[in-house]
C-alpha positions in Angstrom: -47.9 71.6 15.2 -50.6 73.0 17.1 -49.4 71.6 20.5 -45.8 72.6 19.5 -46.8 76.5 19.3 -48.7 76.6 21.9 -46.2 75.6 24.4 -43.7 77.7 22.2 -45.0 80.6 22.2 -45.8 82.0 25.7 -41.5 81.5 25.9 -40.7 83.6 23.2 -42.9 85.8 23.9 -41.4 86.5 27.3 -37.8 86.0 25.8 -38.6 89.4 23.0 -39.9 91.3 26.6 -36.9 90.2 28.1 -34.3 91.3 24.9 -36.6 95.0 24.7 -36.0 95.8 28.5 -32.2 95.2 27.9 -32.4 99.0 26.9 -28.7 100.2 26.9 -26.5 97.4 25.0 -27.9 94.5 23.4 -26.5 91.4 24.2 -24.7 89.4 21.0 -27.4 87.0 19.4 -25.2 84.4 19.6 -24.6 84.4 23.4 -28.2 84.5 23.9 -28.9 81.6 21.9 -26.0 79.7 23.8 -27.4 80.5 27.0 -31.3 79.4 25.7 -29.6 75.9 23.9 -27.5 75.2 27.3 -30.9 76.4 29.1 -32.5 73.3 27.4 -29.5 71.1 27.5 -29.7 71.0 31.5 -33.0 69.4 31.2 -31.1 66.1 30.9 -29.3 66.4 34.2 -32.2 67.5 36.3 -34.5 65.0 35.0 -31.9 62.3 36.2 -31.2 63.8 39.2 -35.4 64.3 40.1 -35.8 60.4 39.2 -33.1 59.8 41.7 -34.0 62.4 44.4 -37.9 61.7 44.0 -37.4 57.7 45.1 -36.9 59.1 48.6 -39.9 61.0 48.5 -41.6 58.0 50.4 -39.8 58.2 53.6 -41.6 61.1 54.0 -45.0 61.9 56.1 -48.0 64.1 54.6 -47.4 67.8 53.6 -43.3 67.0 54.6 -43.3 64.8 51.8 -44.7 67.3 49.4 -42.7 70.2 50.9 -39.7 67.7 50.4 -40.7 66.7 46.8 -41.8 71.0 46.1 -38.3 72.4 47.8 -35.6 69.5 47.0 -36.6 67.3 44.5 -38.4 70.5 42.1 -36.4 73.6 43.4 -33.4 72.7 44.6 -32.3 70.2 41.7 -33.9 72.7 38.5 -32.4 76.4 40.2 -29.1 74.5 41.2 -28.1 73.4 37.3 -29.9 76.6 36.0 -27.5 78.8 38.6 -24.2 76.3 37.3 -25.7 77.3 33.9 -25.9 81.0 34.3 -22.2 80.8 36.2 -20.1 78.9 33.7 -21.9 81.2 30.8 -21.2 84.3 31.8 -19.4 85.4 35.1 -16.6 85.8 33.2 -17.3 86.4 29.8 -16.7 90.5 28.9 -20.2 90.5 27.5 -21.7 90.7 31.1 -20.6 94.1 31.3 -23.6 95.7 32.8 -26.3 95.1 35.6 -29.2 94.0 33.8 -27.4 91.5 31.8 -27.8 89.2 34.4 -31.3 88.8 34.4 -30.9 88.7 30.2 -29.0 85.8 30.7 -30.7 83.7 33.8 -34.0 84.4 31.9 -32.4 82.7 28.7 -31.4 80.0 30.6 -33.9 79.4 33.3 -36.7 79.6 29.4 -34.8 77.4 27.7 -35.2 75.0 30.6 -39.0 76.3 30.6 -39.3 75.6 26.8 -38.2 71.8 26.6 -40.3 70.8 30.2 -43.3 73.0 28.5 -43.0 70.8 25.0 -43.0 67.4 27.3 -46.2 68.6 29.5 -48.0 69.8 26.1 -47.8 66.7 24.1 -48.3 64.7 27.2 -51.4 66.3 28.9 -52.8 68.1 25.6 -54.3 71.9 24.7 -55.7 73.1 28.0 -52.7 72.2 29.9 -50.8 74.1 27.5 -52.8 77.1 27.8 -52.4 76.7 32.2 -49.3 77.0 31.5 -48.9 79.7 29.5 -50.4 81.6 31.9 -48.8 80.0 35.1 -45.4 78.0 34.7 -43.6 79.5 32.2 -43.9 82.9 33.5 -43.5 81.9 36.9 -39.8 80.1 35.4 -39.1 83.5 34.1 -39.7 85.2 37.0 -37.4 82.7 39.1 -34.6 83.9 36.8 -35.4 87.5 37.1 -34.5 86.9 40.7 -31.2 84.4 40.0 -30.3 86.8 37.6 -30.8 89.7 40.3 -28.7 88.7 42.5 -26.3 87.4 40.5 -25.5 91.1 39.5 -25.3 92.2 42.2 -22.6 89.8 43.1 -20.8 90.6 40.0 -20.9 94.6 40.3 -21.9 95.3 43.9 -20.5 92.8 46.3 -20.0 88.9 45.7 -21.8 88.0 49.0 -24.4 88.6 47.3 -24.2 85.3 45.2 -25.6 82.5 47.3 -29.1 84.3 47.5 -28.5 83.9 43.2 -29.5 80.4 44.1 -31.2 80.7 47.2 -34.0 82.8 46.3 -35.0 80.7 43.3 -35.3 78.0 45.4 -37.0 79.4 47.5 -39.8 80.8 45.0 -39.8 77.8 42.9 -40.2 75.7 46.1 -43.4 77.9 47.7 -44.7 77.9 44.0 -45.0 74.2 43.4 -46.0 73.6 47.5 -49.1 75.5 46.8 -49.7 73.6 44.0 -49.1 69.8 45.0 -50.8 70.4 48.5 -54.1 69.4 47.6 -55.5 72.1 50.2 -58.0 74.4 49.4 -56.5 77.5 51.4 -53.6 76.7 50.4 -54.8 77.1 46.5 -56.5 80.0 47.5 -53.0 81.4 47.7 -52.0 80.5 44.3 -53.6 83.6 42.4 -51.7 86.3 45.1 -49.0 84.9 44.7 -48.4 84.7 41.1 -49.2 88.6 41.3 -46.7 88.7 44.4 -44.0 86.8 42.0 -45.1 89.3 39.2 -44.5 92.5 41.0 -41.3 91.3 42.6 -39.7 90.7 39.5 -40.9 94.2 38.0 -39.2 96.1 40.8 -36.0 94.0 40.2 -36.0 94.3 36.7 -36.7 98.3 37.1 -33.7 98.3 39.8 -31.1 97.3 37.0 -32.3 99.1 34.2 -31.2 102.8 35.9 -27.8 102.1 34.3 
């Protein structure tokens, strides 16, 4: 039980912030919860798809192989069925009626992802992983749907060109964020704490860019 609220808790806590910075029209509980239980559905998918992609991971030389296994294998294959998530929930549902919605929803999704993988690393690796990443991935999965669901707003109420960086961006973050880890190199690590305050204040400024309603 201990295990299980530990790597429960650092998710909900960011999914209350997340539902108080909504501050004009609350989404319906019910879509939320839809977009959190599809969120953890997709977990099945991208596990599969990971096994498959990560057999190739071999034909790969030295940092290409972990740039390969950080950017395709991790980024690519968990922001791809988080972004089909996001885009069969709500681009046309009348509840996404406003700008920050977007990032409501891809948070929702991209935590309920976070939640289920967060549960599996607990049990497996035990109390002090949990509390590494409380602090670390689960946030850092947030803040790669603050961006999704950035973008994807803008696409909806601004200009739909705008929709491709919905999934590049993630990608993108996800993949630099899980280089610097699985490099093995000490400068590279170095990195690691600027850039979780880099990822931090990014997502503040998009997040205060869609709540001017």
């Amino acid at each position: 039980m201990r295990l299980l609220l530990l790597a429960s808790a650092p998710v909900i806590i960011i999914l209350v912030y997340i539902y108080i910075r909504d501050r004009y029209e609350k989404e319906p509980v019910g879509m939320l919860l839809r977009s959190l239980f599809f969120g953890m559905l997709i977990i099945l998918p991208v596990v599969a798809v990971e096994t498959i992609l990560g057999r190739y991971s071999g034909i790969f030389p030295g940092m290409t192989r972990t740039a390969y296994v950080a950017f395709i294998v991790a980024g690519f294959t968990e922001e791809l069925f988080k972004f089909a998530a996001l885009h069969l929930t709500i681009w046309r549902n009348k509840n996404f009626n406003e700008r920050f919605d977007g990032i409501v929803y891809a948070v929702f999704i991209s935590l309920g992802f976070a939640w289920i993988e967060n549960i599996m690393y607990v049990f497996q690796h035990g109390f002090s992983t949990g509390m590494l990443r409380a602090f670390t991935a689960v946030p850092a999965h947030a803040i790669f749907g603050v961006s999704m669901g950035f973008y994807f707003s803008k696409a909806k109420f601004v200009n739909k060109a705008y929709l491709p960086m919905a999934l590049i961006m993630p990608i993108v973050l996800h993949g630099v964020y899980d280089f610097i880890l699985m490099s093995g190199k000490s400068f590279l690590l170095a990195l690691f704490i600027p850039y979780m305050i880099f990822l931090f204040a990014r997502a503040y400024k998009e997040m205060d860019q869609l709540s001017v309603n």
